[in-house]
MARTIKE-657086 format. One record per residue (C-alpha): residue in one letter; x, y, z. Coordinates in steps of 0.02 Angstrom, whole numbers, plus 50000, padded with zeros to 5 digits. Layout:
@residuo = a	u = X	v = Y	w = Z
...
END
This chain:
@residuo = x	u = 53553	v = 42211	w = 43529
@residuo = x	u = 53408	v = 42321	w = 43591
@residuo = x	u = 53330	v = 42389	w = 43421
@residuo = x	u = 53165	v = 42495	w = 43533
@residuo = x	u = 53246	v = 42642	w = 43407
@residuo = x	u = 53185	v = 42552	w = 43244
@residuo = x	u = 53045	v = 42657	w = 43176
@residuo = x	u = 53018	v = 42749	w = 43342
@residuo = x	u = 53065	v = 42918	w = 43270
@residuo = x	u = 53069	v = 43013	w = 43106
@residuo = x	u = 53149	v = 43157	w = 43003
@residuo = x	u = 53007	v = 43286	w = 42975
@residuo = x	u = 53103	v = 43447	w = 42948
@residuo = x	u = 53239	v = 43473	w = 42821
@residuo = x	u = 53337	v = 43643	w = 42799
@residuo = x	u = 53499	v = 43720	w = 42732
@residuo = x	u = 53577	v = 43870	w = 42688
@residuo = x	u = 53658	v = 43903	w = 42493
@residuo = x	u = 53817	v = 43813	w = 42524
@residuo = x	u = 53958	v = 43937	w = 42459
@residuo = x	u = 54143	v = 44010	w = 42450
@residuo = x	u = 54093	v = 44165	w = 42562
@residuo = x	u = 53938	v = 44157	w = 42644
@residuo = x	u = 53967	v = 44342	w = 42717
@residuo = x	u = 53908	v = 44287	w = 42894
@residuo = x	u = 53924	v = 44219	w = 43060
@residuo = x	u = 53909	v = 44028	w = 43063
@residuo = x	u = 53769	v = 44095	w = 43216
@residuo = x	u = 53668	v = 44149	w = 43073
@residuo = x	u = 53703	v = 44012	w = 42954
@residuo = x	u = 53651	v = 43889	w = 43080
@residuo = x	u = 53500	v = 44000	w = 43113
@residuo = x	u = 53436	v = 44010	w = 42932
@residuo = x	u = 53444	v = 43832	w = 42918
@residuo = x	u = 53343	v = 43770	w = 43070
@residuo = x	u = 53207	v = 43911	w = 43028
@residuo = x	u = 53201	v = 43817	w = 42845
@residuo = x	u = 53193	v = 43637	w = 42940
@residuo = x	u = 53060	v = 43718	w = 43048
@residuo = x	u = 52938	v = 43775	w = 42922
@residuo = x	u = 52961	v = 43621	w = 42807
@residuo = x	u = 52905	v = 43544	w = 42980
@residuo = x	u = 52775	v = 43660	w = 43008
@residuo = x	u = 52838	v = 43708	w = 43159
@residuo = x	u = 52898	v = 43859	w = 43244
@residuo = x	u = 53050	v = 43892	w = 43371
@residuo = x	u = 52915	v = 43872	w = 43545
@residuo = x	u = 52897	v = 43671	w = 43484
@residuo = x	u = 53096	v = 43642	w = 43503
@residuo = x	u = 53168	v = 43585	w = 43675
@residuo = x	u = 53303	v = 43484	w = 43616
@residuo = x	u = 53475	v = 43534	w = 43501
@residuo = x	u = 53620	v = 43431	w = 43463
@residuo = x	u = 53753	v = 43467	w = 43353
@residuo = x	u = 53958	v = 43420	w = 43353
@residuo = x	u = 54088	v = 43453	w = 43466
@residuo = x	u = 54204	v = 43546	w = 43317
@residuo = x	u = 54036	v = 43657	w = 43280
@residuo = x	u = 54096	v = 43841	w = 43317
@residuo = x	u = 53897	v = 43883	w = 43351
@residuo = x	u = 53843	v = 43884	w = 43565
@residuo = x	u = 53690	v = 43806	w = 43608
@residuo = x	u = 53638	v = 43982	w = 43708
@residuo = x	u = 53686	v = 44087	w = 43561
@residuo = x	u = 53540	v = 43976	w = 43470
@residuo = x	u = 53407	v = 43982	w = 43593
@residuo = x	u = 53449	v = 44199	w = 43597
@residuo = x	u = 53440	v = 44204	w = 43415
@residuo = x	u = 53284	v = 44099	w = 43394
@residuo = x	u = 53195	v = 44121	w = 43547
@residuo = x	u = 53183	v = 43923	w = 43599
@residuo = x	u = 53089	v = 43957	w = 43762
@residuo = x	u = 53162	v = 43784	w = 43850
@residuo = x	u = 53283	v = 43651	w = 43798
@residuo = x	u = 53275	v = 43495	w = 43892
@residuo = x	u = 53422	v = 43409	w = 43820
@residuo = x	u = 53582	v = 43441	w = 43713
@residuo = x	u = 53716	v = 43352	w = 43678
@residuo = x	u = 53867	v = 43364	w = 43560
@residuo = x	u = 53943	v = 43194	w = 43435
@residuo = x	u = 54128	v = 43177	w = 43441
@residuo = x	u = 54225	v = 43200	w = 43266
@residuo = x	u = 54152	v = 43300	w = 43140
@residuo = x	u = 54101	v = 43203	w = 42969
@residuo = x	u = 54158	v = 43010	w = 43033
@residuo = x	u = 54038	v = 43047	w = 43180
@residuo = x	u = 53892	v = 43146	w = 43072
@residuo = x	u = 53739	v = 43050	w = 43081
@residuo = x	u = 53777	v = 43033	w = 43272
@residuo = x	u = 53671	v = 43161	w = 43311
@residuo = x	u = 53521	v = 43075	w = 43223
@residuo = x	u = 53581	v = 42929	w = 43359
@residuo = x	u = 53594	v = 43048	w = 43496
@residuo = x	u = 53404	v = 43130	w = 43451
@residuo = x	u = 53301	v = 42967	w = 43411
@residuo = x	u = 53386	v = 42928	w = 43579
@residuo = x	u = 53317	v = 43078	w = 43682
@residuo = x	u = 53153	v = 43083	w = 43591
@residuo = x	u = 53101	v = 42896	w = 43605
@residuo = x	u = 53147	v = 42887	w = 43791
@residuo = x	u = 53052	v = 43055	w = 43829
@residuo = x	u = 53178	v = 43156	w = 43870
@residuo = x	u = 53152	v = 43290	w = 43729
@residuo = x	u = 52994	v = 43308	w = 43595
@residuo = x	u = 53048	v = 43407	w = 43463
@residuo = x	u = 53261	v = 43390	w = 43425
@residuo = x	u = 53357	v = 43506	w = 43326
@residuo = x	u = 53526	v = 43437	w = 43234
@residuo = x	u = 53625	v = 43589	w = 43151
@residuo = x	u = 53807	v = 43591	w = 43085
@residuo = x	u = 53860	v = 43768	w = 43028
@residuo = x	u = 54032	v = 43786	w = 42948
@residuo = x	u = 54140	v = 43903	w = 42846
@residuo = x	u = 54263	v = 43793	w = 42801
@residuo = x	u = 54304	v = 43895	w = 42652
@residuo = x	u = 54308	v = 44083	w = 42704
@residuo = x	u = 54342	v = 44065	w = 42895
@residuo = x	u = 54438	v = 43887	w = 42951
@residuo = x	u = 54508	v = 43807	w = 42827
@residuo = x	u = 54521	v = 43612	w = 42868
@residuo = x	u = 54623	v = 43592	w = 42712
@residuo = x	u = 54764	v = 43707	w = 42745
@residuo = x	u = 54900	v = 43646	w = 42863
@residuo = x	u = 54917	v = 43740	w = 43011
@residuo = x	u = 54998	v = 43685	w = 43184
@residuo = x	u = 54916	v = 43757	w = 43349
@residuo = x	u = 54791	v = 43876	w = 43394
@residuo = x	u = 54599	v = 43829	w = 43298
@residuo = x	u = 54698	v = 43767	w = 43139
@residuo = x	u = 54714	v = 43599	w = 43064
@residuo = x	u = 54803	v = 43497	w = 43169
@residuo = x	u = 54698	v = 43540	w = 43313
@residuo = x	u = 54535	v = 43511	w = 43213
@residuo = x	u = 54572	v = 43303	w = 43247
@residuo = x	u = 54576	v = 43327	w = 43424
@residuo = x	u = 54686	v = 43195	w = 43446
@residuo = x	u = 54818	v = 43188	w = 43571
@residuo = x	u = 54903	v = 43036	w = 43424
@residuo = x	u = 54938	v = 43213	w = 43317
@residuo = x	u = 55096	v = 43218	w = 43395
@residuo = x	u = 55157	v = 43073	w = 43323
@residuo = x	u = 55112	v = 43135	w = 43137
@residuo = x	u = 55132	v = 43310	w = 43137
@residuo = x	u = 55320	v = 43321	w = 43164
@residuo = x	u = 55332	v = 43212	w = 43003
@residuo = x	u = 55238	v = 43314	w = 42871
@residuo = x	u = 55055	v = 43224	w = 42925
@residuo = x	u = 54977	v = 43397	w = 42929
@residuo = x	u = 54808	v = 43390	w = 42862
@residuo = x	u = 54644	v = 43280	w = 42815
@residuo = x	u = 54711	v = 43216	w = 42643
@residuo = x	u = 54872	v = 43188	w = 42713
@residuo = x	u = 54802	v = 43094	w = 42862
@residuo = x	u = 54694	v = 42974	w = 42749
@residuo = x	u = 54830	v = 42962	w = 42604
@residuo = x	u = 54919	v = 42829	w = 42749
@residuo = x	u = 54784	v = 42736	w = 42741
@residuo = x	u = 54747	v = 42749	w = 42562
@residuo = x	u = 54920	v = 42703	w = 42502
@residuo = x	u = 54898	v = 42534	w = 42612
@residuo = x	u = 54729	v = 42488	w = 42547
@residuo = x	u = 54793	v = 42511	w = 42342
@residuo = x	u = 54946	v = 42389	w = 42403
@residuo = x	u = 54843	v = 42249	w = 42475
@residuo = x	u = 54732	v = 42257	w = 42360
@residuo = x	u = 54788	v = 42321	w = 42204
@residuo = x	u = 54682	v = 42472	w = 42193
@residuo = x	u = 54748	v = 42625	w = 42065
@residuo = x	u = 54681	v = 42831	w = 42051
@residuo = x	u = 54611	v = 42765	w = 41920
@residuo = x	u = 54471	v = 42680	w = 42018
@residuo = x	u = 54461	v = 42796	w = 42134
@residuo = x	u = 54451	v = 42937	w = 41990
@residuo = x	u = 54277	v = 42802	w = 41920
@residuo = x	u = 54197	v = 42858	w = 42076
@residuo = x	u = 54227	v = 43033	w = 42070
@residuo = x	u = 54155	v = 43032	w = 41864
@residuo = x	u = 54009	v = 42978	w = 41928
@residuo = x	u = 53995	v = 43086	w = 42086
@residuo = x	u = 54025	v = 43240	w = 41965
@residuo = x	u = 53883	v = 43171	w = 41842
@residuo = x	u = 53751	v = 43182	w = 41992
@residuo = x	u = 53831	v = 43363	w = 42034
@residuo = x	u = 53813	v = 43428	w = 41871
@residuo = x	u = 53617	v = 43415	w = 41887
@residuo = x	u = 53592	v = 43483	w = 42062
@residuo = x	u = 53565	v = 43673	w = 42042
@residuo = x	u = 53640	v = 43673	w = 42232
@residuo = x	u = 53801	v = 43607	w = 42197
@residuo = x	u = 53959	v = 43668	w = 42176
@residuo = x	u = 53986	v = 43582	w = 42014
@residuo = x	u = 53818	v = 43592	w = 41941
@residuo = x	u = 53833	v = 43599	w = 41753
@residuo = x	u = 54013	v = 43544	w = 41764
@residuo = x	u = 54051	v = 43347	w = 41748
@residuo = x	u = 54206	v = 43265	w = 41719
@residuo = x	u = 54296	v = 43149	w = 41619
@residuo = x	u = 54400	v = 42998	w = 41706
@residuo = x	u = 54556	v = 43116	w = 41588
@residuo = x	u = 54507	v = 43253	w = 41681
@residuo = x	u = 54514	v = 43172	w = 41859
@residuo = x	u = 54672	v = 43078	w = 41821
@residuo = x	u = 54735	v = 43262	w = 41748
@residuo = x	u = 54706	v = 43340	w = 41917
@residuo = x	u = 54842	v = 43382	w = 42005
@residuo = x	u = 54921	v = 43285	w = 42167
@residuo = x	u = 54895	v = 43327	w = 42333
@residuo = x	u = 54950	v = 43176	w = 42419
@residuo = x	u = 55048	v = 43055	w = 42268
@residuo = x	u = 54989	v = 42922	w = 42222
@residuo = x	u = 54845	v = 42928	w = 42330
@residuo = x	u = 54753	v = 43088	w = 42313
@residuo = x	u = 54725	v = 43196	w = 42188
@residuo = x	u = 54634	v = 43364	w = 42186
@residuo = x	u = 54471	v = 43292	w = 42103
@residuo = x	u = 54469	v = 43167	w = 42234
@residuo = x	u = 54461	v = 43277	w = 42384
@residuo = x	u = 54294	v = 43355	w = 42452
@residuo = x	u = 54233	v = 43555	w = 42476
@residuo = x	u = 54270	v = 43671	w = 42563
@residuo = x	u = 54123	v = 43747	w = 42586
@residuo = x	u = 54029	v = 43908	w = 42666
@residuo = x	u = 53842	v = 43846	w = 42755
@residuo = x	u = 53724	v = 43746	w = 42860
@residuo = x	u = 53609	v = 43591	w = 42882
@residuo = x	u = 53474	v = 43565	w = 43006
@residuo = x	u = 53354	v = 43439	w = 43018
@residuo = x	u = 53220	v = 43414	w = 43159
@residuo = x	u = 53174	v = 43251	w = 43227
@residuo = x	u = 53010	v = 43211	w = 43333
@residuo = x	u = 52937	v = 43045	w = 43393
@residuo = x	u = 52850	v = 42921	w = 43249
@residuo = x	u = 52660	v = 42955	w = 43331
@residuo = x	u = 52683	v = 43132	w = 43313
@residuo = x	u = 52755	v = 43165	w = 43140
@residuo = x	u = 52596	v = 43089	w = 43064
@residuo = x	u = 52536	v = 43276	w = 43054
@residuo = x	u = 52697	v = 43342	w = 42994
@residuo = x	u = 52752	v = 43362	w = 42807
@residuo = x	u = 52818	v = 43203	w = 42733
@residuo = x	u = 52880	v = 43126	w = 42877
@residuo = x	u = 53061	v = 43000	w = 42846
@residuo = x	u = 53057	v = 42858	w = 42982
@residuo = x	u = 53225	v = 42816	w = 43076
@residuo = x	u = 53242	v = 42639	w = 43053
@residuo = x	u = 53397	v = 42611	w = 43129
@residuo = x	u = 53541	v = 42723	w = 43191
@residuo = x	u = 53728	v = 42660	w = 43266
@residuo = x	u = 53904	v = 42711	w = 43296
@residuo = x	u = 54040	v = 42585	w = 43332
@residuo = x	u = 54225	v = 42655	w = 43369
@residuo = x	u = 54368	v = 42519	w = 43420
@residuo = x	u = 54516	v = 42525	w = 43506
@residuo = x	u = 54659	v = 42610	w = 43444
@residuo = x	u = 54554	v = 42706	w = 43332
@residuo = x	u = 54582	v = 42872	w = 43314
@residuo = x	u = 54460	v = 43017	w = 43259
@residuo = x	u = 54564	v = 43063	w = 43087
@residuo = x	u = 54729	v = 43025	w = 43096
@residuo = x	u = 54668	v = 42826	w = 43120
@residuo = x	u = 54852	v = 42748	w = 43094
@residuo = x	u = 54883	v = 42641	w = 43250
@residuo = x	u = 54738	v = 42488	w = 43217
@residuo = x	u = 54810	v = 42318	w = 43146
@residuo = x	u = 54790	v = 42349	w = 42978
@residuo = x	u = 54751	v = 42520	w = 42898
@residuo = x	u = 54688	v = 42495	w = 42736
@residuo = x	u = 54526	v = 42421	w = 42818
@residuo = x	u = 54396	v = 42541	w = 42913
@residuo = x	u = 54355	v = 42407	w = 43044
@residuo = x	u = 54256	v = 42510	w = 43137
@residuo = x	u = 54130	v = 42561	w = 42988
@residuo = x	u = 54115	v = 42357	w = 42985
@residuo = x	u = 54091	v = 42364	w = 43167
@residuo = x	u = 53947	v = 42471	w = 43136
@residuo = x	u = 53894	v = 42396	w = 43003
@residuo = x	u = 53835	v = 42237	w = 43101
@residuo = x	u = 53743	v = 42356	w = 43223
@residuo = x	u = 53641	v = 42436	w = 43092
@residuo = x	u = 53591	v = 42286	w = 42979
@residuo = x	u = 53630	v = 42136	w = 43078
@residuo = x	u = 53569	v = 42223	w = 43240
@residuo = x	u = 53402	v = 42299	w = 43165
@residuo = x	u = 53348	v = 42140	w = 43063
@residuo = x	u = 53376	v = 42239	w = 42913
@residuo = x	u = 53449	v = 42169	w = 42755
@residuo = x	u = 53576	v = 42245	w = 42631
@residuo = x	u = 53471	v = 42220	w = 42490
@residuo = x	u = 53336	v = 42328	w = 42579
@residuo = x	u = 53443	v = 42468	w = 42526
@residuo = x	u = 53385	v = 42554	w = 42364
@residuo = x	u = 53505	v = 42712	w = 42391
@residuo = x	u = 53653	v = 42745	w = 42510
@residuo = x	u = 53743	v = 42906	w = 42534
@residuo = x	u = 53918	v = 42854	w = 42603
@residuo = x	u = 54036	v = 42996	w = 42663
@residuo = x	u = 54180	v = 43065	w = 42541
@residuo = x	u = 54254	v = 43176	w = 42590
@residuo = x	u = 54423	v = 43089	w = 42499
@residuo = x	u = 54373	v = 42953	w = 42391
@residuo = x	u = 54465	v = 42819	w = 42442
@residuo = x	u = 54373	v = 42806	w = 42584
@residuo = x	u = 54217	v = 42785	w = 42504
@residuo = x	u = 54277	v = 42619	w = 42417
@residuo = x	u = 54332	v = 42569	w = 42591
@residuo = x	u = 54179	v = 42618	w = 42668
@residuo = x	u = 54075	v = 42522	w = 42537
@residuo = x	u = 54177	v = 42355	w = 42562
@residuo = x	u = 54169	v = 42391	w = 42760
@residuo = x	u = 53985	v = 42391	w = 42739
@residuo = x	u = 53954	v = 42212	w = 42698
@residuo = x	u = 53939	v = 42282	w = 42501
@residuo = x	u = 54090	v = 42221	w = 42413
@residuo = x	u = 54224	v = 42104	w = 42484
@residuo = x	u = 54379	v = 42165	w = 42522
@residuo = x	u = 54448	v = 42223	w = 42355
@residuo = x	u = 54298	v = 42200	w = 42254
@residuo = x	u = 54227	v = 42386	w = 42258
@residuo = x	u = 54354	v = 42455	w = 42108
@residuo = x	u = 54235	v = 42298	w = 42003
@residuo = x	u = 54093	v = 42365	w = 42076
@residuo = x	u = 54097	v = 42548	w = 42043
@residuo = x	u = 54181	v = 42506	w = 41858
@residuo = x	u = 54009	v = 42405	w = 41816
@residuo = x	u = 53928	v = 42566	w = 41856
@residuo = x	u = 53839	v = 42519	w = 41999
@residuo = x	u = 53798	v = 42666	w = 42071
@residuo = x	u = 53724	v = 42758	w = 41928
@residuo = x	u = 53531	v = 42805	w = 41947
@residuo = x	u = 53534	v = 42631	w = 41879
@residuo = x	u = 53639	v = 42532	w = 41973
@residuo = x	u = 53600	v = 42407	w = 42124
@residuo = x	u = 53664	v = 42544	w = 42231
@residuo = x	u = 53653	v = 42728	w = 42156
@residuo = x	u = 53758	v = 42813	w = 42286
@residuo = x	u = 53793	v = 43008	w = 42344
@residuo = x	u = 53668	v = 43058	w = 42222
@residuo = x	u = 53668	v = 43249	w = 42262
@residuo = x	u = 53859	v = 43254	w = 42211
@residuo = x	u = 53931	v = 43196	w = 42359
@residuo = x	u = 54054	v = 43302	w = 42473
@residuo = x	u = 54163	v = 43299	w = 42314
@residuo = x	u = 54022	v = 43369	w = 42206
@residuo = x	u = 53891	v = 43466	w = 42300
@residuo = x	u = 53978	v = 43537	w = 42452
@residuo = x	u = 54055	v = 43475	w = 42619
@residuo = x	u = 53936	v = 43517	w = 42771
@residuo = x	u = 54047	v = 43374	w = 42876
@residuo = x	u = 53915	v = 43223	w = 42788
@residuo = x	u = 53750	v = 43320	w = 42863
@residuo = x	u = 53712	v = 43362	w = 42681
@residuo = x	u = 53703	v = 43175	w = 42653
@residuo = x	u = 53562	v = 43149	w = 42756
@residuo = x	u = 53468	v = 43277	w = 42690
@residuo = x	u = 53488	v = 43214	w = 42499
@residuo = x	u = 53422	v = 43037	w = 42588
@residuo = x	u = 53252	v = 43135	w = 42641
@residuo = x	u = 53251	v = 43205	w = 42478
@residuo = x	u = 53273	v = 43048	w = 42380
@residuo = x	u = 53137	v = 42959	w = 42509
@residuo = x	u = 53034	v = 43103	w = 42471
@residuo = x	u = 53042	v = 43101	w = 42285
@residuo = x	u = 53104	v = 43290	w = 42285
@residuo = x	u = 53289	v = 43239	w = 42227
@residuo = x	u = 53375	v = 43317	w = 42089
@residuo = x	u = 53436	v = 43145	w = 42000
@residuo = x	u = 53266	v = 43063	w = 42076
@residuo = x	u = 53273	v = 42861	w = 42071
@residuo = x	u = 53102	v = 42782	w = 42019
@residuo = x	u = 53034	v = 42737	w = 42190
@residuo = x	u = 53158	v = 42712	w = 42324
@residuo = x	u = 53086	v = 42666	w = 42493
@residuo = x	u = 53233	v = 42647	w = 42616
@residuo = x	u = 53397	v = 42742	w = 42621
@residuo = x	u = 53555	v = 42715	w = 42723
@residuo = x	u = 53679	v = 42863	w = 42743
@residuo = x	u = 53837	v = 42804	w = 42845
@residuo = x	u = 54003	v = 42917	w = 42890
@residuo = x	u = 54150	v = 42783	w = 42927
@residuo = x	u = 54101	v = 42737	w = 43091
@residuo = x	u = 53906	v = 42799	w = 43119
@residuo = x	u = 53761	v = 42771	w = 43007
@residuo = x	u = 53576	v = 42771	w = 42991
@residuo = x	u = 53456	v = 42693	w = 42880
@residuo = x	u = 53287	v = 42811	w = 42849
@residuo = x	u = 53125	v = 42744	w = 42757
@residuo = x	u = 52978	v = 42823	w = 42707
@residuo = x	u = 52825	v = 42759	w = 42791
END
């Protein structure tokens, strides 16, 4: 494939609003907050921006944006499909526009109230509830059957994968423990100061037996993300710039966007391998170039999935992998190491990119001793970042 994206743009802004229960505002001003953060830590200022892009589930309108913050011309927008299986798209969809010209300075932004306003969690059928969030015409084959919400929807494909391959809460909950452990020392996390025993995950309650448990489920969290991207020549000047190395998205047939129950066999995430191949195979980069991954969890299970999908683990093997405490701070693959969605907060996997600048920056809260190249992939997109 054509890799002219590999090192042809970079991070240089990073924002975010406290991620909360109640923020006590309009997702238009979370999302506002955020980019102004993203823009000073770039030292830049709302007259450099002419492009946004953001999701198609993201309540906030470009032209509410460019009111509030006084962009003076956007020359490109766009909107990812899905919400956190599609969430580094829009680091796809701006190294696109700024290394073919199109835009200079890109904006991505995902503002969310999942907590206080929609609840993704809570079944609901119609109108802006759950069922709708998938926006997937296949709903109608799962709702009338109980399939109402998120955990439900992955439980299917949970339940499958422990079958095949003989996968228990248990190793799930091993995951989780260590997810928690980050949490507990990132003062912006929900469960900072509060880590768990693998007792206290398997004491959790069930939401979706014998798949899902509470502990294994993400936030639901109140805030925002931003991050600003720019071309490679120009973030020289800019604070601690994080080179795109690669960026891909992959999504198959039959796939759907949640409810993904119609592909040959469900307890594999074929297209996160599909992707996969794009990003390392396709970019000449190797798996062992990684030295810290933030992989999407918003339910645990599919984290192991994801990591075996990935090229990783074999089919199977990530339960061994996790249980030899691999992705500790010193593992050969510390992973999530802000929390997580499970542990920090759940701003649909753009929180995951930022802990990936932070990391490459040496600014993280559970710092690793020199890591030069991260990869942060949601199911079926992905990047890999590096520091200069």
């Amino acid at each position: 494939m054509d890799n002219h994206l590999r090192d042809a743009t970079a991070i240089v802004g990073i924002g975010q609003t406290e991620f909360s229960k109640a923020a006590g505002r309009s997702e238009t001003q979370l999302a506002a907050e955020a980019i102004m953060a993203a823009l000073a830590d770039a030292g830049l200022t709302p007259a450099d921006v002419d492009g946004l892009v953001s999701y198609t589930i993201d309540p906030v309108e470009e032209t509410e944006l460019v009111r509030t913050l006084g962009f003076p011309e956007i020359h490109f927008s766009s909107r990812v499909p899905y919400g956190g299986g599609g969430s580094q798209g829009v680091l796809l969809h701006a190294a696109s526009a700024v290394s073919s010209g199109i835009a200079d300075v890109v904006v991505t932004y995902r503002a969310i109230k999942a907590r206080s306003g929609e609840r993704f969690g809570r079944a609901a059928v119609g109108g802006r509830g759950t069922a709708s969030h998938s926006g997937s015409t296949a709903m109608q084959w799962c709702t009338p059957y109980g399939v109402l919400t998120p955990a439900s929807w992955m439980s299917l494909n949970a339940v499958r994968y422990m079958h095949s391959y003989g996968v228990s809460s248990q190793d799930f909950g091993r995951a989780v423990v260590q997810f928690r452990e980050y949490a507990a020392n990132n003062p912006n996390a929900h469960f900072y100061k509060k880590p768990i025993t693998l007792d206290d995950h398997q004491s959790s309650r069930w939401i979706a037996e014998p798949a899902i448990r509470l502990f294994d489920c993400c936030q639901e969290t109140d805030g925002s993300v931003a991050l600003v991207v720019t071309s490679a020549e120009r973030s020289s000047a800019s604070n601690e710039p994080i080179l795109i190395a690669a960026a891909a998205n992959a999504g198959l047939f039959e796939e759907e966007i949640a409810s993904n129950h119609y592909t040959r066999d469900i307890g594999v995430m074929g297209g996160c391998a599909a992707m996969a191949e794009r990003l390392f195979e396709g970019y000449g980069i190797k798996r062992s170039d990684i030295d810290v991954a933030m992989i999407y969890d918003a339910f645990s299970p599919i984290f192991l999935m994801q990591l075996e999908a990935l090229g990783f683990c074999a089919p199977g093997e990530a339960k061994d992998f996790i249980a030899e405490g691999n992705l500790g701070p010193d593992g050969s693959l510390p992973c999530n190491t802000n929390g997580g969605l499970i542990g920090e907060g759940y701003i649909h996997g753009l929180n995951l990119t930022t802990e990936a600048v932070q990391q490459l920056r040496g600014k993280s809260s559970n710092q690793l001793v020199d890591p030069t190249t991260a990869l942060v992939c949601a199911s079926r997109t992905g990047v890999i970042l590096r520091r200069p």
